[in-house]
KEKE-890728 format. One line per 4 residues: for each residue z, y, x of N, C-alpha, C. Coordinates in steps of 0.05 Angstrom, whole numbers, padded with zeros to 5 digits, always signed. Each point is the difference from the previous one (the first is absolute). Example, Ala and Ser with C-alpha at 12.3 -4.5 7.8 and 13.67 -1.06 7.14 Angstrom:
2
+00156 -00114 +00264 +00000 +00024 -00018 +00000 +00024 +00018; -00014 +00021 -00007 +00001 +00024 +00016 +00014 +00022 -00015
//
This chain:
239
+00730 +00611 -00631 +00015 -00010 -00023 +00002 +00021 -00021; -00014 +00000 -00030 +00006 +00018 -00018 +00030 +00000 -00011; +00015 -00023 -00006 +00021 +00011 +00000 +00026 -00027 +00018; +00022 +00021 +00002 +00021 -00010 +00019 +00027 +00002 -00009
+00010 -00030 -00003 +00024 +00002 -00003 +00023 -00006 +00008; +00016 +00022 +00016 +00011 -00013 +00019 +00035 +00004 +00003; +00013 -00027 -00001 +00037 -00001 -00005 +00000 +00010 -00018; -00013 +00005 -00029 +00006 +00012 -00033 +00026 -00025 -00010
+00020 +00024 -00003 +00027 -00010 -00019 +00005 +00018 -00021; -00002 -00015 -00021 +00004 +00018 -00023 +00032 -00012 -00024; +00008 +00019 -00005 +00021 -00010 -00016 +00004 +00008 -00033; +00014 -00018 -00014 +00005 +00015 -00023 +00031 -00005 +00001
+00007 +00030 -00004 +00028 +00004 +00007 +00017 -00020 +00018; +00015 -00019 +00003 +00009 -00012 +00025 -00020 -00030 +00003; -00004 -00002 -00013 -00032 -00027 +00006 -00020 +00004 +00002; -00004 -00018 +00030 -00024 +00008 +00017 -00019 -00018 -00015
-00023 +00017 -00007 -00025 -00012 -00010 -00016 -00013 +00008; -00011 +00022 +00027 -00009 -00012 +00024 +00012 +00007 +00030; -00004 -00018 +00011 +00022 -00004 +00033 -00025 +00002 +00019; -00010 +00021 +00017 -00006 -00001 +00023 -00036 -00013 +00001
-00009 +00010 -00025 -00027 -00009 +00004 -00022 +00002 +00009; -00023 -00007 +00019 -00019 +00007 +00016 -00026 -00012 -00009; -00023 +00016 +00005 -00019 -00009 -00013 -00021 +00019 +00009; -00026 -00004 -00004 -00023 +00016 -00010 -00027 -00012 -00010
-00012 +00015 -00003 -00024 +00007 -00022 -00020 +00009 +00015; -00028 -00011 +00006 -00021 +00001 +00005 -00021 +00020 -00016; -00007 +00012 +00011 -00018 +00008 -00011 -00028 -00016 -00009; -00007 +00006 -00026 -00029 -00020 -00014 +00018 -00032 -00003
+00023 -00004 -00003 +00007 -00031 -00006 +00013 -00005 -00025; +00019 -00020 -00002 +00016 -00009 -00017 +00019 -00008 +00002; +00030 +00020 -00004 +00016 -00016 +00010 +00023 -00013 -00024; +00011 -00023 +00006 +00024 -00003 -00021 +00026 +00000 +00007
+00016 +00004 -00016 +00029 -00005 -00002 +00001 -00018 -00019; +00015 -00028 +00004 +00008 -00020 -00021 +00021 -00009 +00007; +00018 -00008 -00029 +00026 -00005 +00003 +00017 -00011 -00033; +00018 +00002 -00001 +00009 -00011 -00013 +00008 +00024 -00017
+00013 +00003 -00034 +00013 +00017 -00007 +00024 +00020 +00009; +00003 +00020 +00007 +00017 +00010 +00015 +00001 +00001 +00030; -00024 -00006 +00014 -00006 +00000 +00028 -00006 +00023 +00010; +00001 +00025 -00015 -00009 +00016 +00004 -00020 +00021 +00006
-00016 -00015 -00019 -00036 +00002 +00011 -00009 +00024 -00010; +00015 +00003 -00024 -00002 +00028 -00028 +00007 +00026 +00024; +00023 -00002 +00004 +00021 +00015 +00011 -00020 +00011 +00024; -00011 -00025 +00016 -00026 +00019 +00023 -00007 +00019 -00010
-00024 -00011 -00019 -00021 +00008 -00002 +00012 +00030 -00026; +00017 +00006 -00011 +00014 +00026 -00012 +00009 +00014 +00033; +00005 -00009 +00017 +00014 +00019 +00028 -00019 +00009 +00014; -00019 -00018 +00007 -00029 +00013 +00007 -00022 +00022 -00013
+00005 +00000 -00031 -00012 +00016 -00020 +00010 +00020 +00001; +00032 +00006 +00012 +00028 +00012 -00010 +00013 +00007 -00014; +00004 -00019 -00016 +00013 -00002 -00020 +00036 -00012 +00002; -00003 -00014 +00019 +00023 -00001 +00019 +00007 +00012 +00016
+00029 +00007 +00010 +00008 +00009 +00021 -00001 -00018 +00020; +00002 +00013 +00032 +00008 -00023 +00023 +00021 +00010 +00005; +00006 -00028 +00006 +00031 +00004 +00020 -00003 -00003 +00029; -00016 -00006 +00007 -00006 -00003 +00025 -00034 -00013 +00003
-00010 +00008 +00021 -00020 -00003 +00004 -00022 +00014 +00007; -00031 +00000 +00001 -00023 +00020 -00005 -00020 -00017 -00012; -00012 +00010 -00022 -00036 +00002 -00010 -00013 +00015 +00013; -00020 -00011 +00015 -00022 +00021 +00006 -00032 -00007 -00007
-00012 +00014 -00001 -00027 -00001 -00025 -00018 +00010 +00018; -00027 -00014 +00009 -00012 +00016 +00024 +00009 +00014 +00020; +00014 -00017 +00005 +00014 +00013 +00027 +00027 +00025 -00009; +00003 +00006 -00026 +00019 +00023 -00012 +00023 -00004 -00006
+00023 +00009 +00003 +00027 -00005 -00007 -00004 +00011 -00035; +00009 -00024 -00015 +00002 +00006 -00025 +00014 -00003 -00016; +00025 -00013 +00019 +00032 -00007 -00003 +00007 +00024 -00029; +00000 +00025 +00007 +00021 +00013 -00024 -00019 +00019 -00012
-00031 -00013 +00001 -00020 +00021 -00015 -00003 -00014 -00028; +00004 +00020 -00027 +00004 +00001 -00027 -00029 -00027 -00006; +00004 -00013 -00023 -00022 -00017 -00012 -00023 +00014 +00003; -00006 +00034 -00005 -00022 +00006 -00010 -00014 +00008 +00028
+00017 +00008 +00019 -00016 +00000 +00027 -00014 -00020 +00016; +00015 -00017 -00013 -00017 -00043 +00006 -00024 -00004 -00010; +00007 +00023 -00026 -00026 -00016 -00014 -00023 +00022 +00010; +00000 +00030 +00015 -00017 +00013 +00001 -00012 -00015 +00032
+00016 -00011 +00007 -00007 -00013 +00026 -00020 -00032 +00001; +00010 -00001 -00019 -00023 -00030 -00011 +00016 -00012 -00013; +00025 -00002 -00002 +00016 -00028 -00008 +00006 -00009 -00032; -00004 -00013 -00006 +00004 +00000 -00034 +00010 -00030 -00011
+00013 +00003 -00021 +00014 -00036 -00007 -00013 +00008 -00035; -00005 -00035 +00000 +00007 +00004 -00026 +00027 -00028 -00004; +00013 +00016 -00024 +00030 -00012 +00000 +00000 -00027 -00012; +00024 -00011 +00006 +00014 -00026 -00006 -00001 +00005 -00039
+00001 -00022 -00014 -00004 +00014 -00030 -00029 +00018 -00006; -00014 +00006 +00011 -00025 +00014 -00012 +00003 +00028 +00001; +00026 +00008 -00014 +00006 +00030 +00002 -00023 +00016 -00014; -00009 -00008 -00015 -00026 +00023 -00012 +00013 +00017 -00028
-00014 +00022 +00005 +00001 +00014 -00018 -00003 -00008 -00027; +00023 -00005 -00022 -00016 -00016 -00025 -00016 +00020 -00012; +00012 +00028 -00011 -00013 +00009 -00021 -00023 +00025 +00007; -00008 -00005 +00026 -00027 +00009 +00016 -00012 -00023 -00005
-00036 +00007 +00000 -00028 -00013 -00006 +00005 -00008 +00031; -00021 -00031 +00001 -00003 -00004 +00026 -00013 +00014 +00026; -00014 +00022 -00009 -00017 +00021 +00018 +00022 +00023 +00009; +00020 +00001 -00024 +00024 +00013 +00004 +00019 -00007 +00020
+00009 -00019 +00000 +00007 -00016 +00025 -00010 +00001 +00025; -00032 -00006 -00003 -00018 +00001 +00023 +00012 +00032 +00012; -00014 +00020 -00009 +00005 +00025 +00008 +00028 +00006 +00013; +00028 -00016 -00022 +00021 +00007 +00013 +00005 -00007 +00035
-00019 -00021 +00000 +00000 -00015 +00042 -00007 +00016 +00014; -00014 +00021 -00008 -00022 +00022 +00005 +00011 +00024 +00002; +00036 -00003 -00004 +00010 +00028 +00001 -00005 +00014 +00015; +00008 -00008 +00032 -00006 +00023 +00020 -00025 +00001 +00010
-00016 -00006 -00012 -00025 +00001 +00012 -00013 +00031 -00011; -00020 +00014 +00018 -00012 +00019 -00011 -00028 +00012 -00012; -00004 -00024 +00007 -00034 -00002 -00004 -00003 -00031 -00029; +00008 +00009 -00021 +00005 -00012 -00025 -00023 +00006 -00021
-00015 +00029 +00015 -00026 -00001 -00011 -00022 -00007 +00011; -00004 -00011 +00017 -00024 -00002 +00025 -00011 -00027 -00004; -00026 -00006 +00020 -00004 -00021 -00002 +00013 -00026 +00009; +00016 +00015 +00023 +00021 -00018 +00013 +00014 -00023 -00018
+00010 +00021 -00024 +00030 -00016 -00016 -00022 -00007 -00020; -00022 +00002 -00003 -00011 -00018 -00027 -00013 -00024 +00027; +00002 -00004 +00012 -00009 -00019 +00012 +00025 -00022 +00009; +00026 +00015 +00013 +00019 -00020 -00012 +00009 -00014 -00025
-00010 +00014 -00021 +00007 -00005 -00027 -00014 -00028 -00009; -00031 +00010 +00019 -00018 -00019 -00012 +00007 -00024 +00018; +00013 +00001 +00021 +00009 -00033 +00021 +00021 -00012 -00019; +00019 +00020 -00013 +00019 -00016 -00017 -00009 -00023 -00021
-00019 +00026 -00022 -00012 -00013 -00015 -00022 -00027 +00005; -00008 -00002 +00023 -00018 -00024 +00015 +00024 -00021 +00005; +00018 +00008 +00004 +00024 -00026 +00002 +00010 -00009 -00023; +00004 +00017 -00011 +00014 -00004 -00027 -00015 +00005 -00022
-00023 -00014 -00017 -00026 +00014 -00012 +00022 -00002 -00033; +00021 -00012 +00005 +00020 -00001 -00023 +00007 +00030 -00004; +00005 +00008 +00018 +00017 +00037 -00007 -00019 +00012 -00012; -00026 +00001 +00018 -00023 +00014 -00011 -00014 +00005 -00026
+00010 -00033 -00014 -00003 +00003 -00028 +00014 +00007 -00023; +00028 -00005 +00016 +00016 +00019 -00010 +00023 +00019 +00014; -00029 +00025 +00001 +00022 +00022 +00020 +00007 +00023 -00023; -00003 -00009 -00030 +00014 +00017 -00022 +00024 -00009 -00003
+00009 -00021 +00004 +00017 -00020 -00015 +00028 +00006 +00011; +00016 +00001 -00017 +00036 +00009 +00014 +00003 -00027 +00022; +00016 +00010 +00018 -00001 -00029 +00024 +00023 -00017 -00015; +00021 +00008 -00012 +00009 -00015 -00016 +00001 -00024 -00019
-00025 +00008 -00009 -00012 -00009 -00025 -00014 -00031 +00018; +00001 -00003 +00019 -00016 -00021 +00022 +00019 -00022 +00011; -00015 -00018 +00010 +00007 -00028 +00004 +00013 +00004 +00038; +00021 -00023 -00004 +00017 +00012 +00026 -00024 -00008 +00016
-00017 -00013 +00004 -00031 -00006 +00020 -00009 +00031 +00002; -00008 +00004 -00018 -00015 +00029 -00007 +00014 +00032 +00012; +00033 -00001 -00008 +00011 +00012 +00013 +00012 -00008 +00040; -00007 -00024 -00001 +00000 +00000 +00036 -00031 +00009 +00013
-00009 +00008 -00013 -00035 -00007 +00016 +00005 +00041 -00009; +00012 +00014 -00011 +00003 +00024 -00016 +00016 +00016 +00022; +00020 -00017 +00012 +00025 +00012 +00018 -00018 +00005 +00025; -00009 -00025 +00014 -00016 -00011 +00025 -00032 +00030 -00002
-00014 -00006 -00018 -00013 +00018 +00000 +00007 +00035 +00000; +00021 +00002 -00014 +00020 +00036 +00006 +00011 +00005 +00023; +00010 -00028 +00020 +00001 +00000 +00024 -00020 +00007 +00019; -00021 -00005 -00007 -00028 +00002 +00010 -00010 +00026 -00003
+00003 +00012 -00016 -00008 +00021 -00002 +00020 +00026 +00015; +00013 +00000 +00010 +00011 +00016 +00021 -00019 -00006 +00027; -00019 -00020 -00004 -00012 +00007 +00028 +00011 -00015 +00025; +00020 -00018 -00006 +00014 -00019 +00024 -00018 +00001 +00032
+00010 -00004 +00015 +00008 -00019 +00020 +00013 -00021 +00003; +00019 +00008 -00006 +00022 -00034 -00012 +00004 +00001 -00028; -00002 -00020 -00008 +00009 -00005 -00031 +00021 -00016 +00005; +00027 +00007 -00011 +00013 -00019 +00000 +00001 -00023 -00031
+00000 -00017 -00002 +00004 -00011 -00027 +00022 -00019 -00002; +00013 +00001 -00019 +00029 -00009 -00009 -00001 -00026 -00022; -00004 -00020 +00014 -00002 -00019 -00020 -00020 +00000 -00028; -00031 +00002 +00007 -00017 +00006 -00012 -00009 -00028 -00016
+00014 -00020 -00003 -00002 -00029 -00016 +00017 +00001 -00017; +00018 +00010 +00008 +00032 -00008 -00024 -00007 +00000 -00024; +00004 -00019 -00019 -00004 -00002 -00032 -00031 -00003 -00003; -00015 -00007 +00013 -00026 -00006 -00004 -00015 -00034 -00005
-00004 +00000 -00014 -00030 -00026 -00011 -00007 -00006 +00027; -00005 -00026 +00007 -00012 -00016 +00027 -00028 +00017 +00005; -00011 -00003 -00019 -00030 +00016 -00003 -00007 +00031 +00008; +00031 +00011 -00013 -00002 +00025 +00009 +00002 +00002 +00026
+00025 -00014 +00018 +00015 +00000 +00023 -00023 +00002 +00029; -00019 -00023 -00003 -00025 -00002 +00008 -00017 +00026 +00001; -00002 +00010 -00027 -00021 +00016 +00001 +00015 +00030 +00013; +00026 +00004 +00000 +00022 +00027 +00012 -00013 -00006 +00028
+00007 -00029 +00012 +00003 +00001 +00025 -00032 -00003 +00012; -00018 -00005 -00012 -00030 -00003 +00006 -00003 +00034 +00009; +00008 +00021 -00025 -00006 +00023 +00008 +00016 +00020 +00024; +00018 -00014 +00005 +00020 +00015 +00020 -00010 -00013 +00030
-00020 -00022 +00003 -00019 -00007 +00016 -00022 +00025 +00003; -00008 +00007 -00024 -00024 +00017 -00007 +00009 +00022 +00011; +00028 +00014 -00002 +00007 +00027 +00004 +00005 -00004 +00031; +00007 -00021 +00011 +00000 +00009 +00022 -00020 -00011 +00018
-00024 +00001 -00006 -00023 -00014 +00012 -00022 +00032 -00003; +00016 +00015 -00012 -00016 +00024 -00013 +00017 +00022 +00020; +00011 -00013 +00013 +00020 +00018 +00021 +00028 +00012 +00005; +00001 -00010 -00023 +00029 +00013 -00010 +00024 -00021 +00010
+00024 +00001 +00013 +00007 -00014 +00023 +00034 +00004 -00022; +00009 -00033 -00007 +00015 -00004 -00022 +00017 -00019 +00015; +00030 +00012 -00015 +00029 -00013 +00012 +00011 -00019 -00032; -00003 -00025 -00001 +00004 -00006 -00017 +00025 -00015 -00012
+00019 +00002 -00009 +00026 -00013 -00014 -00012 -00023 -00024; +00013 -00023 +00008 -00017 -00024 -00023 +00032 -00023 +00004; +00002 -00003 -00017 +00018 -00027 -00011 -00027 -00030 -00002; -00024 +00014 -00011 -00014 -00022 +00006 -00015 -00007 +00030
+00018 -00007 +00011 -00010 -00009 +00028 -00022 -00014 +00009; -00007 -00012 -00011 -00029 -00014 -00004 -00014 +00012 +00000; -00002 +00018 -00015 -00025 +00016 -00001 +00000 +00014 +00015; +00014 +00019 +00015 +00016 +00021 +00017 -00015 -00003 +00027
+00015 -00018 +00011 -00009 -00024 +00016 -00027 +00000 +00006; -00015 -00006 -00013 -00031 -00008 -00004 -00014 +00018 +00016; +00001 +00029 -00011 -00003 +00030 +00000 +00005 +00013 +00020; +00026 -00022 +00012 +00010 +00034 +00019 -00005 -00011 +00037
-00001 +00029 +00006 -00015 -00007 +00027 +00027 -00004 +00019; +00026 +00019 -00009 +00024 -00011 +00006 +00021 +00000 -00018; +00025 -00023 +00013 +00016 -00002 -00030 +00023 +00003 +00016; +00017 +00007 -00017 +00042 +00001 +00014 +00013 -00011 -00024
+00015 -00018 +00008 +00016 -00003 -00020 +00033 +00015 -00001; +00006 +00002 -00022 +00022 +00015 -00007 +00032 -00014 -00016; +00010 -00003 +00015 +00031 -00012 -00005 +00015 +00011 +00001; +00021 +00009 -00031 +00021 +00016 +00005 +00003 +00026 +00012
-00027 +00013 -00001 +00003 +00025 +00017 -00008 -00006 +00036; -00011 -00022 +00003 -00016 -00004 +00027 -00023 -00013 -00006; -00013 +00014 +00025 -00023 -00025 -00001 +00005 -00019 +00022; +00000 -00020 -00005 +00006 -00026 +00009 -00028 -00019 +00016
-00021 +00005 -00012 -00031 -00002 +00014 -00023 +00014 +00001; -00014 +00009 +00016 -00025 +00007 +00000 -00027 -00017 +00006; -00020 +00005 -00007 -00024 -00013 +00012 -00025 +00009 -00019; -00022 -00019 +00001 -00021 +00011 -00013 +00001 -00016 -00025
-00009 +00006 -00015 -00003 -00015 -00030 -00007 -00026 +00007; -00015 -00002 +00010 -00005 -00033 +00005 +00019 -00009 +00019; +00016 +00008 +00020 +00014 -00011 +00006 +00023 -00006 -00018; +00011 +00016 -00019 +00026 +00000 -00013 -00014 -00029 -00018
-00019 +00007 -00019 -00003 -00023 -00015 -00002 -00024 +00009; -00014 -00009 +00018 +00004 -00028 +00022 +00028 -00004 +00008; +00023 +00021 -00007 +00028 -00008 +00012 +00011 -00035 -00015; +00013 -00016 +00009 +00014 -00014 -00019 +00016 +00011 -00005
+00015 +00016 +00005 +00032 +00018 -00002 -00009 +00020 -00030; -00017 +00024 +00003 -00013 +00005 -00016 -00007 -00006 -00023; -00025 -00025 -00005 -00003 -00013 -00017 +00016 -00015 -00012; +00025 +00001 +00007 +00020 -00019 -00009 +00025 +00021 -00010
-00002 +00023 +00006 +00018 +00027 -00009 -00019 +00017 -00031; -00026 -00001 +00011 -00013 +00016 -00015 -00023 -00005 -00012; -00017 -00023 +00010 -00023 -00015 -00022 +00012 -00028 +00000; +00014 -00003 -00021 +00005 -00027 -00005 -00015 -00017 +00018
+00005 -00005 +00024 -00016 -00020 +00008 -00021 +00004 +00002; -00019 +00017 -00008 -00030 -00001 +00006 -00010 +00031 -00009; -00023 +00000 +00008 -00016 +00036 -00001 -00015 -00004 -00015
//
């Protein structure tokens, strides 16, 4: 299991965020968290990155206790998110950006990191054309495919991604989630947060759902979507 999570309670000041949650992460798969607004799904996936405190519980990451190790030791270990909102640098060029995913890495001149550069750019042939351009200056499509790719460039094992649809065109939504197929078919082994469950669903090799700070079900993507309970909570009736 690449990563493990096990009895995580997290609080913000006297309200519990999340209550007692268990889970893991395969290595080479897809996994989701879906849920409703405020179910807590953000709140994981920031505690796992560590960006959150625990209140109780353990993360462990290949087998590693990673419970109270800083964001930047996650990420020298493989782990990387890109955030809820996009979070990009506005008044950095998109290559600027790129590089910033690339902080702790040390080989930024080698062939290594121009060969990650070049997998980004093969996903996203949008950045590539414009890797002068302030990320600001770009379309919230443009800036999610901008975040996802700076994520990528730390070199993952896990990517976590944080609601990588939100505010996006049907057309775009499709084409996000076509490539997060691509990234992890390319090996890269992704924990994914989606409000769009449908799509989520489709993709993932396992799913949990998230209530109020529990998860309330597990199973495989195809099992959750075949739920009537499910489909009737979270795809209107149908996938």
């Amino acid at each position: 299991m690449l990563l493990e999570v096990q009895g995580l309670c997290v609080n913000y000041g006297h309200i519990e965020a999340i209550r007692d949650i268990t889970f893991g992460v395969e290595e080479g798969t897809v996994a989701t968290l879906i849920g409703a607004n405020g179910a807590g799904k953000t709140t994981t996936l920031k505690t796992i990155s560590g960006l959150r405190k625990v209140r109780a519980g353990q993360i462990l990451f290949d087998g590693k206790d990673i419970t109270q190790l800083p964001p930047y030791e996650r990420v020298l270990m493989g782990l990387s998110q890109s955030p809820e909102g996009r979070g990009v640098f506005p008044g950095m060029t998109v290559r600027e950006n790129l590089d910033m995913g690339a902080f702790v890495r040390k080989d930024v001149k080698t062939a290594a990191y121009q060969q990650d550069l070049d997998r980004v750019y093969d996903l996203f042939p949008r950045l590539k054309e414009r890797q002068g351009q302030a990320a600001g200056s770009m379309s919230g499509g443009e800036q999610q495919m901008l975040a996802i790719g700076r994520a990528l460039m730390a070199k993952p094992r896990l990517v976590l991604l944080d609601e990588p649809s939100m505010g996006l065109a049907p057309k775009l939504i499709q084409q996000i989630f076509s490539i997060i197929s691509e990234i992890n078919a390319q090996g890269t082994t992704v924990l994914l947060v989606e409000q769009n469950a449908a799509q989520a669903l489709k993709r993932a090799h396992t799913a949990h759902i998230l209530e109020t700070g529990e998860i309330v079900r597990s199973g495989t993507g195809h099992e959750l979507a075949g739920d009537d309970a499910v489909k009737a909570a979270y795809l209107g009736g149908d996938v």
